[in-house]
N, C-alpha and C positions, 0 to 999 in steps of 0.2 A: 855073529851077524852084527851089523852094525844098524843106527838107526834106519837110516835108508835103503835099508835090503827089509827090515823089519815093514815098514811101511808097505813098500813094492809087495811083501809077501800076503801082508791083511790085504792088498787092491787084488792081487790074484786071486785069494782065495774067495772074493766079490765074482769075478766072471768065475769060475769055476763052480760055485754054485749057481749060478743063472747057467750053465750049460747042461750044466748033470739034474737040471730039474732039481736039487737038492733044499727044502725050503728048512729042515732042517740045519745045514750050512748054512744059508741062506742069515737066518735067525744069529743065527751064532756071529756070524760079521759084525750087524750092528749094534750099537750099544744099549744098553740097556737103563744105565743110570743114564745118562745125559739123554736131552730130546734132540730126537730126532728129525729131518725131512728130506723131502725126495721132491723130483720135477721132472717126471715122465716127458717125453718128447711128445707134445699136444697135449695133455693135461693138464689142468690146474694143480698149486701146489698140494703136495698131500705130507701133513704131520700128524707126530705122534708116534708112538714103535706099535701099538694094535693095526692104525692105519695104515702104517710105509710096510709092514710085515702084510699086510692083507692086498695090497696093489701089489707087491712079490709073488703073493702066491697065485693072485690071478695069472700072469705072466709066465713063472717059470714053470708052475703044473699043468702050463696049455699044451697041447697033443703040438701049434702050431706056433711055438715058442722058436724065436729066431734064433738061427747060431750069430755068437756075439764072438769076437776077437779084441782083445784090448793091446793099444799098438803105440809104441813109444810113450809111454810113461815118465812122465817128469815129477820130481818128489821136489816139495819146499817143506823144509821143516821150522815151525815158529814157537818154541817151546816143548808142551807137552800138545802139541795139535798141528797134522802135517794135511797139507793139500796135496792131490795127483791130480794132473791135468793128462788129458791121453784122450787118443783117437781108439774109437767103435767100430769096429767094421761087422753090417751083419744086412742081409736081402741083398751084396751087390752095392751098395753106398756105404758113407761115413758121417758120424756123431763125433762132435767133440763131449768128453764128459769131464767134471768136475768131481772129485772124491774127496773129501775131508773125512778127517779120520783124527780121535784124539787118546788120550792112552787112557782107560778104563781097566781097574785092575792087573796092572801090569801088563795090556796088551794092548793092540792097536784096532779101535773100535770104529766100523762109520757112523756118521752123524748125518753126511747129506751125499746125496747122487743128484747129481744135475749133467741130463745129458740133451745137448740140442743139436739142431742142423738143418738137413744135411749142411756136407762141408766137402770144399774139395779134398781128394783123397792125398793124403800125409803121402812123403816121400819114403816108402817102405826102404829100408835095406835088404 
């Protein structure tokens, strides 16, 4: 794999545990050593890995936890720390979200989610 498929794969396995309720996975995404934060769409910012893991688990342990799709994914990589930009699709509208992500023991860890909008809906293929 190469960096960029490496990245893409840490942003997948981000939605993949917000679908499967997994806070478990969930956990294991972000990083641990570096701090972390997160910007819920309406919320104030929330840092810290106890905080950004606990606004998670309120979310993906909810019985009425939205299905989320992540939709064209754009990777820039600037070192050892890569941004994903990419569309949300989840109730029927679209987020744009922001994912950085930096390498933490030889893996590609998140540091921040920042998802806002709505937004007109990306041109799907």
């Amino acid at each position: 794999m190469d960096v960029t498929e490496d990245v893409l794969s840490a942003n997948e396995a981000f939605y993949d545990a917000f679908v499967a309720g997994d806070m478990q996975a969930m956990s294991a995404v972000w990083a641990a050593q570096t701090p972390i934060t997160c910007l819920h769409p309406g919320w104030a910012p929330v840092a810290g890995r106890e905080a950004v893991l606990e606004s998670w688990r309120g979310i993906v342990e909810s019985p009425q936890r939205p299905i989320i799709e992540c939709h064209q994914p754009s990777v820039g990589i600037h070192g050892e720390m890569a941004i994903v930009l990419c569309y949300e699709s989840l109730g029927g509208g679209f987020l744009f979200a922001t994912n950085i992500f930096v390498q933490e023991d030889g893996a590609w860890r998140m540091i921040h989610h920042h998802a806002g909008g709505p937004v007109a809906p990306p041109k799907l293929r």
